[in-house]
PASEBA-1860 file (N, C-alpha, C; in nm, 3 decimals):
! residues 173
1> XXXXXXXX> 26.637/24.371/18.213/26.505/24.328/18.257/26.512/24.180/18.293 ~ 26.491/24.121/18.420/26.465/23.995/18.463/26.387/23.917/18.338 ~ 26.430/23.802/18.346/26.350/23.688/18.309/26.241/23.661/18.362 ~ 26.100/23.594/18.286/26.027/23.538/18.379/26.075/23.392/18.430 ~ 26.191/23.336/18.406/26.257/23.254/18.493/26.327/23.282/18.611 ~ 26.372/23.403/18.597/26.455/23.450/18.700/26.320/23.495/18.839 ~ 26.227/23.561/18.777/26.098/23.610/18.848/26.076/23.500/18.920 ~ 26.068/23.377/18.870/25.949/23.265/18.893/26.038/23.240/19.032
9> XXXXXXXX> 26.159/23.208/19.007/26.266/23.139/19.112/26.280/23.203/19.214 ~ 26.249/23.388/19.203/26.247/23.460/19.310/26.123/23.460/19.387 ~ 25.997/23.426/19.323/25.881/23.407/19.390/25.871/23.272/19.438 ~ 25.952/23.161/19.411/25.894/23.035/19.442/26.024/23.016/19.565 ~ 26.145/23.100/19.543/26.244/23.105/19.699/26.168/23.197/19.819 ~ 26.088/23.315/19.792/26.011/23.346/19.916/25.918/23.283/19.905 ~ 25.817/23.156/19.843/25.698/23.119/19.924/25.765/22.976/19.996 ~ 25.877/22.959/19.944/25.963/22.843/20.027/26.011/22.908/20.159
17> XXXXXXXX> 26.039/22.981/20.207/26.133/23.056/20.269/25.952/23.095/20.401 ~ 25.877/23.155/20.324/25.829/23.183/20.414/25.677/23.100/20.466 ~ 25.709/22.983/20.381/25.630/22.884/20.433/25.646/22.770/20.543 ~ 25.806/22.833/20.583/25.813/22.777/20.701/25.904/22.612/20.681 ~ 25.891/22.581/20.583/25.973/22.420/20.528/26.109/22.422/20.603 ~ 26.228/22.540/20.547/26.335/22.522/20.565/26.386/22.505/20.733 ~ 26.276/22.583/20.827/26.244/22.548/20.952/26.250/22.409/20.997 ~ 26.185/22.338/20.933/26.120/22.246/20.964/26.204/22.104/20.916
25> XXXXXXXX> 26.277/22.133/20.800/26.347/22.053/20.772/26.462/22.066/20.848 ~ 26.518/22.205/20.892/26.666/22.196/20.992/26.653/22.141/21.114 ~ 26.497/22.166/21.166/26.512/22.158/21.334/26.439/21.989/21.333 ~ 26.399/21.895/21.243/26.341/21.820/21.273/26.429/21.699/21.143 ~ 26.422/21.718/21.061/26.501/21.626/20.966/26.679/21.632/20.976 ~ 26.677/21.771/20.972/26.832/21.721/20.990/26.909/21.755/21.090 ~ 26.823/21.747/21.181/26.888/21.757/21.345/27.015/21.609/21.376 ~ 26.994/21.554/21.320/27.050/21.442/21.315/27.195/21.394/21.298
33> XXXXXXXX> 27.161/21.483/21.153/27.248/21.467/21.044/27.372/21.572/21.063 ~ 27.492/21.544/20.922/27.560/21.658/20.889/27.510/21.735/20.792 ~ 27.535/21.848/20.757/27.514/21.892/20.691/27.634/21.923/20.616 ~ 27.675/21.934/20.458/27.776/22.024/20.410/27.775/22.105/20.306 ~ 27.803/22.236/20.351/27.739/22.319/20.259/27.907/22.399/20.170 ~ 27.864/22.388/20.036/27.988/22.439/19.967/28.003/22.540/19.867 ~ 28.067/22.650/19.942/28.064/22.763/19.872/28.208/22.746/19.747 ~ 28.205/22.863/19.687/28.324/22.890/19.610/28.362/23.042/19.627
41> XXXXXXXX> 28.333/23.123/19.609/28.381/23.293/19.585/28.293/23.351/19.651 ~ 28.232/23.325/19.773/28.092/23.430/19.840/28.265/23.589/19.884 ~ 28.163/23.685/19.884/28.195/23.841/19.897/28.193/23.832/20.035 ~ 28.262/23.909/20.073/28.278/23.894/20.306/28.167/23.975/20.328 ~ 28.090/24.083/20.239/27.983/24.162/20.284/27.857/24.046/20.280 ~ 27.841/23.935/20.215/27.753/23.844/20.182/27.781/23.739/20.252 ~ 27.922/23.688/20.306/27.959/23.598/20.377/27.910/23.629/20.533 ~ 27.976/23.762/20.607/27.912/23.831/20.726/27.776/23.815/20.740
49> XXXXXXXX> 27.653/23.864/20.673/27.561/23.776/20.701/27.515/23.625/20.720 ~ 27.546/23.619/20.606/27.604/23.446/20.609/27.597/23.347/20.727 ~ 27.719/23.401/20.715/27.829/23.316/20.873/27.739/23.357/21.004 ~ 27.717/23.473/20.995/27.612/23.530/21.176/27.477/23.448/21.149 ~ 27.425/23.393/21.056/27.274/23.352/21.063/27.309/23.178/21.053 ~ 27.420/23.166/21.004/27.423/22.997/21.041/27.465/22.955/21.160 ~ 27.591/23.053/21.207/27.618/23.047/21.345/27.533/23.033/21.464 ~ 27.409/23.098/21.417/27.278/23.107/21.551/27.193/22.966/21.509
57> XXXXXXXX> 27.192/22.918/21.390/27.104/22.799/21.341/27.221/22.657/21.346 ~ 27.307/22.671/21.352/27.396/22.542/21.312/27.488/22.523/21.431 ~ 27.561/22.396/21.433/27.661/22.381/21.522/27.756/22.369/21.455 ~ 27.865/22.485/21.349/27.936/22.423/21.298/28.072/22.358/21.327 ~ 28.091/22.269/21.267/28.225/22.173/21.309/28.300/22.172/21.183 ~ 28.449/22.150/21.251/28.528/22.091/21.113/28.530/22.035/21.013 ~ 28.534/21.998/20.903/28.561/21.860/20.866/28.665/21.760/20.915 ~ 28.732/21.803/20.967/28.864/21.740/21.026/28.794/21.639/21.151
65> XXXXXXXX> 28.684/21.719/21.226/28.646/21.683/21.351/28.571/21.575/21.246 ~ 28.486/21.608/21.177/28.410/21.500/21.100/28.402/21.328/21.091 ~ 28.529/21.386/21.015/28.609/21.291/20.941/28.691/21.207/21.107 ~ 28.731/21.264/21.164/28.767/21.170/21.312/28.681/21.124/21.351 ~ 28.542/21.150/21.366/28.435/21.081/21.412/28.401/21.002/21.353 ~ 28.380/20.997/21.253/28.357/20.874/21.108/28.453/20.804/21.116 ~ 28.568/20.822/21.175/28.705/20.731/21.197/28.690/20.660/21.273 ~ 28.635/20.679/21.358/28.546/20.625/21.501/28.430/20.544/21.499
73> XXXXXXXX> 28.404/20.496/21.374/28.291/20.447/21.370/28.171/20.471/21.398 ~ 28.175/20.606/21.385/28.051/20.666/21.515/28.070/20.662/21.718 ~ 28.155/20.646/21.709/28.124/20.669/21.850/28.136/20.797/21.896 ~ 28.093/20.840/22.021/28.031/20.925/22.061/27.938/21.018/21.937 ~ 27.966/21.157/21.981/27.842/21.185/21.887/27.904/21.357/21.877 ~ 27.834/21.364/21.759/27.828/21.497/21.729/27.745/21.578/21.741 ~ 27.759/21.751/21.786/27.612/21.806/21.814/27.516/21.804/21.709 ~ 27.421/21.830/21.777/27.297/21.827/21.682/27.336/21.941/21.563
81> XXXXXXXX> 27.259/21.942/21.478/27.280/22.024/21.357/27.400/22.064/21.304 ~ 27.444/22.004/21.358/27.553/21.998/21.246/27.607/22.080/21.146 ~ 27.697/22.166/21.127/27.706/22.199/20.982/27.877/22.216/20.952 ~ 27.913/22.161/20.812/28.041/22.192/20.789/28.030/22.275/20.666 ~ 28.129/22.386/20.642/28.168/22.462/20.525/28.326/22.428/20.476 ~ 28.260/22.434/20.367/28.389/22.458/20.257/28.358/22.525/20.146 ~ 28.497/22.587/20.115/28.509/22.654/19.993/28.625/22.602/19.930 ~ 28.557/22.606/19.777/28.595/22.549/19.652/28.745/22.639/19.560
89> XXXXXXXX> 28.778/22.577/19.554/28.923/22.626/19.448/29.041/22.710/19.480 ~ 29.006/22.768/19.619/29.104/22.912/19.661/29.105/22.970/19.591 ~ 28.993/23.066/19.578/29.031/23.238/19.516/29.062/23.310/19.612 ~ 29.137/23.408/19.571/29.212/23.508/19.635/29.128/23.600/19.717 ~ 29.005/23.581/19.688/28.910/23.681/19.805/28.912/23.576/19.909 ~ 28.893/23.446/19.897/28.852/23.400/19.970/28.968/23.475/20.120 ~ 29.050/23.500/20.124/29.133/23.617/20.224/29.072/23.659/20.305 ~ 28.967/23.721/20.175/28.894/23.856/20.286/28.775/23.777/20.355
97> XXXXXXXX> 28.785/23.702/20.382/28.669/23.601/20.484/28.777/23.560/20.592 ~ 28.863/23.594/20.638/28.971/23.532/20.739/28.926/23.635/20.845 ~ 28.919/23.761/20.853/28.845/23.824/20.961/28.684/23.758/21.000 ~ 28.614/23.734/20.900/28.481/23.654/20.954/28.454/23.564/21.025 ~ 28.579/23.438/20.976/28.631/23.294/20.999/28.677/23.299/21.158 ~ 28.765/23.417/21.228/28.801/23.446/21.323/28.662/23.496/21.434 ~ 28.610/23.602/21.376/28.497/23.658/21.453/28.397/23.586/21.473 ~ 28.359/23.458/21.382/28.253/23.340/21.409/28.285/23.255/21.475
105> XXXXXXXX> 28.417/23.217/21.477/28.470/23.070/21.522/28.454/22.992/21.400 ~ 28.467/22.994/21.313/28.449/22.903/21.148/28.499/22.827/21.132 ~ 28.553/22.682/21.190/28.610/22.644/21.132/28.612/22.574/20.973 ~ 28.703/22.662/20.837/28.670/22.661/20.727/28.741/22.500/20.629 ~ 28.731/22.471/20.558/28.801/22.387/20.511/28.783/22.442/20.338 ~ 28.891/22.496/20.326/28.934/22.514/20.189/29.013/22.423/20.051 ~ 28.932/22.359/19.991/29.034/22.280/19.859/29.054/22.385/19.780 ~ 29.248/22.367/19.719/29.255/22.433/19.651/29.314/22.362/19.523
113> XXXXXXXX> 29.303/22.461/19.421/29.358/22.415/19.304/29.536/22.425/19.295 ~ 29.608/22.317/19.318/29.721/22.340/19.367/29.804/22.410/19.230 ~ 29.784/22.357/19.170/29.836/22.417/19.057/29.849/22.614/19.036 ~ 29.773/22.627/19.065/29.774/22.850/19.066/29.825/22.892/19.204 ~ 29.836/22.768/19.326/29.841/22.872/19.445/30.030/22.917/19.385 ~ 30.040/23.003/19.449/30.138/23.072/19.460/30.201/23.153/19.315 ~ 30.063/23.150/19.224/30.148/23.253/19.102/30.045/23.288/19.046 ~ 30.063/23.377/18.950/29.976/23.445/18.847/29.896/23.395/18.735
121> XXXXXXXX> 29.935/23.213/18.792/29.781/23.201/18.696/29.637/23.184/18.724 ~ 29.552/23.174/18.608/29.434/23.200/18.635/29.331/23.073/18.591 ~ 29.217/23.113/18.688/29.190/22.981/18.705/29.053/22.960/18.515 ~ 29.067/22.831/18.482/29.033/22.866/18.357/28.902/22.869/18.330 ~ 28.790/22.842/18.392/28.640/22.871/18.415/28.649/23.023/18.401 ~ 28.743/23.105/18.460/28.687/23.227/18.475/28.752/23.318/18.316 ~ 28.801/23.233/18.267/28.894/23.300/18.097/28.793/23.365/18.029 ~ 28.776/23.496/18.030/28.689/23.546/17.959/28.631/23.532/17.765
129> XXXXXXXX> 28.729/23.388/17.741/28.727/23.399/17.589/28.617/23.270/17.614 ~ 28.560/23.247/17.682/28.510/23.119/17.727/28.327/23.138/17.614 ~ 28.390/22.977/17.544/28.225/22.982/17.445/28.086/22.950/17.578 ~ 27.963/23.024/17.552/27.835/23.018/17.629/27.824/22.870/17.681 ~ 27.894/22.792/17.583/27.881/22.623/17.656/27.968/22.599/17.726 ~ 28.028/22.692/17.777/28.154/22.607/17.913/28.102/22.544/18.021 ~ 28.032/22.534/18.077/27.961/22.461/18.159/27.991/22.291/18.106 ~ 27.957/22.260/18.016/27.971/22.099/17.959/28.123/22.094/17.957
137> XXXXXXXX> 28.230/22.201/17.983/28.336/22.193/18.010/28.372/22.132/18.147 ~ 28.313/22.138/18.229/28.332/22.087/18.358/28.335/21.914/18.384 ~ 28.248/21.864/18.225/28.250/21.717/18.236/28.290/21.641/18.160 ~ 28.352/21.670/18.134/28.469/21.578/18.021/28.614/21.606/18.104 ~ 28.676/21.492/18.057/28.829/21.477/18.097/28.883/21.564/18.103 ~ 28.999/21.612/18.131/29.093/21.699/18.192/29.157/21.726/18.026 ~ 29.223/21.592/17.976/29.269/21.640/17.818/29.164/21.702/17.706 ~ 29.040/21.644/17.743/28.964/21.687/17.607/28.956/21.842/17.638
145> XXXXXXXX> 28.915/21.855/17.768/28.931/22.010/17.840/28.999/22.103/17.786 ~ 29.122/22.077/17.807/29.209/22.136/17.808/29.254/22.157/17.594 ~ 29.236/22.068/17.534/29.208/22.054/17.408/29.112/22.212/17.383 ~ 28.996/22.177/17.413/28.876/22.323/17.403/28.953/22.426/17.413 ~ 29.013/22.421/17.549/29.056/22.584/17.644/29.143/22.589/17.522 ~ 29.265/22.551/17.476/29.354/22.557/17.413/29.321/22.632/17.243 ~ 29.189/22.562/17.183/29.137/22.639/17.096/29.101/22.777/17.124 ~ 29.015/22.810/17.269/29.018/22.951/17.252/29.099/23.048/17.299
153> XXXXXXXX> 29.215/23.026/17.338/29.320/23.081/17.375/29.338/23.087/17.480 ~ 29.318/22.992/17.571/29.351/22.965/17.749/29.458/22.892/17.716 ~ 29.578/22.931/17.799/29.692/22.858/17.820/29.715/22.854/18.000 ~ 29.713/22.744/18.027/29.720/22.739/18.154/29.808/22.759/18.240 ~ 29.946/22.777/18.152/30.046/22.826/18.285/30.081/22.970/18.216 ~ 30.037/23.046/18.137/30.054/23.219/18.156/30.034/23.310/18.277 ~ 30.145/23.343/18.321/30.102/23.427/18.414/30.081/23.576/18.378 ~ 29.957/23.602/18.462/29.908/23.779/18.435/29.919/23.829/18.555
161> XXXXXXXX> 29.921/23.979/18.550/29.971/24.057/18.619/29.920/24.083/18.750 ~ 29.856/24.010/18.788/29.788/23.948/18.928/29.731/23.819/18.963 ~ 29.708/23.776/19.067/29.672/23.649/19.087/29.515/23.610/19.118 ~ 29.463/23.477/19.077/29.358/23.422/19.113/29.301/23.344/19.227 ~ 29.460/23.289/19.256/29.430/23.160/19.394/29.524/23.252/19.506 ~ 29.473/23.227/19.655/29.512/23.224/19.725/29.690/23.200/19.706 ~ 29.782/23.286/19.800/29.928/23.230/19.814/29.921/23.131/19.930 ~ 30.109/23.114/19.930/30.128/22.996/20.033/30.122/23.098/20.172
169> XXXXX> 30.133/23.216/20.182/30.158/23.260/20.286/29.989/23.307/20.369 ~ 29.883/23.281/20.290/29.766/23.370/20.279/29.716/23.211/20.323 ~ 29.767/23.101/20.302/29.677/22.940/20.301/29.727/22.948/20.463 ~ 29.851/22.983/20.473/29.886/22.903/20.577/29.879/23.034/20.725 ~ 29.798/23.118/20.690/29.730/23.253/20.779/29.593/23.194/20.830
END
C-alpha cells in the first residue's frame, strides 16, 4: 500500500506537470541555457520513451561539444535548448540503451567506475547486506566507507559469477 508520501508526490508531479510550468520553464528560461540531466540505470523500455520525448523538446549535444565551446570562451553558440545526458557508474544494462543511443542520435557520455569495468565485481551501493542507512554512506571518505562495507561483509574485489559494470569491449561499442 502507497504511502501518503508517496501519494502526495504523485499528486503534486501531475498538478506540476499539468499546470503547464515545466513548459514554460524549457521554452522560456532555459532556452538559453544547458541543461544536464543525469541518469544512472534507466531500463531501454523507460529510456525509449525517454530519449523520443526529449529528442522532440531538446537539442541534445555532447558534452565533448560542450566542453569545446566553453573552451572557446563562448564563442559562437550553441542551439537553443540545449540538453546533455549522462549516465552514472556503467552498469551493464546500460548496453541495452546502445540501440536507442543509435536510433536517437544520443550523443551519451558515460562515467564509469573504473575499478569493476572489465570483471565480476560488484558495485557496492547495490550489496544486498547494506544497513537502511547506506545512503550517509555516500558521504564520508572513501576509507571510513569502505571501513562500514567491510563490517558488513562487502569486499570489494570478490568476484561473482556475473558482472555489474559495463566491459572494455561493450565501452568501446
Amino acid at each position: 500500500m502507497p504511502t501518503a508520501r508517496k501519494v502526495l508526490k504523485k499528486i503534486l508531479v501531475r498538478v506540476l506537470f499539468y499546470s503547464g510550468l515545466p513548459v514554460i520553464v524549457r521554452e522560456f528560461i532555459q532556452r538559453r541555457k544547458v541543461t544536464i540531466l543525469v541518469l544512472h540505470d534507466p531500463k531501454a523500455d523507460f529510456a525509449s520513451c525517454y530519449f523520443e520525448w526529449l529528442s522532440r523538446h531538446y537539442n541534445i549535444i555532447g558534452l565533448d561539444q560542450y566542453l569545446a565551446f566553453r573552451g572557446k570562451q563562448g564563442t559562437g553558440r550553441l542551439p537553443p535548448k540545449s540538453l546533455i545526458i549522462t549516465l552514472d557508474d556503467g552498469h551493464i544494462q546500460n548496453y541495452d540503451l546502445l540501440p536507442l543511443v543509435k536510433k536517437f542520435n544520443i550523443p551519451l557520455t558515460i562515467f564509469l567506475c573504473s575499478g569493476i569495468v572489465n570483471t565480476n565485481r560488484h558495485f557496492w551501493f547495490r550489496f544486498s547486506g547494506l544497513p537502511s542507512s547506506s545512503e550517509s554512506l555516500k558521504h564520508i571518505s572513501d576509507q571510513d566507507r569502505l571501513r562500514v562495507l567491510e563490517q558488513v561483509g562487502f569486499v570489494p574485489e570478490k568476484e561473482f559469477a556475473y558482472p555489474q559494470a559495463l566491459n572494455k569491449a561493450q565501452i568501446t561499442e
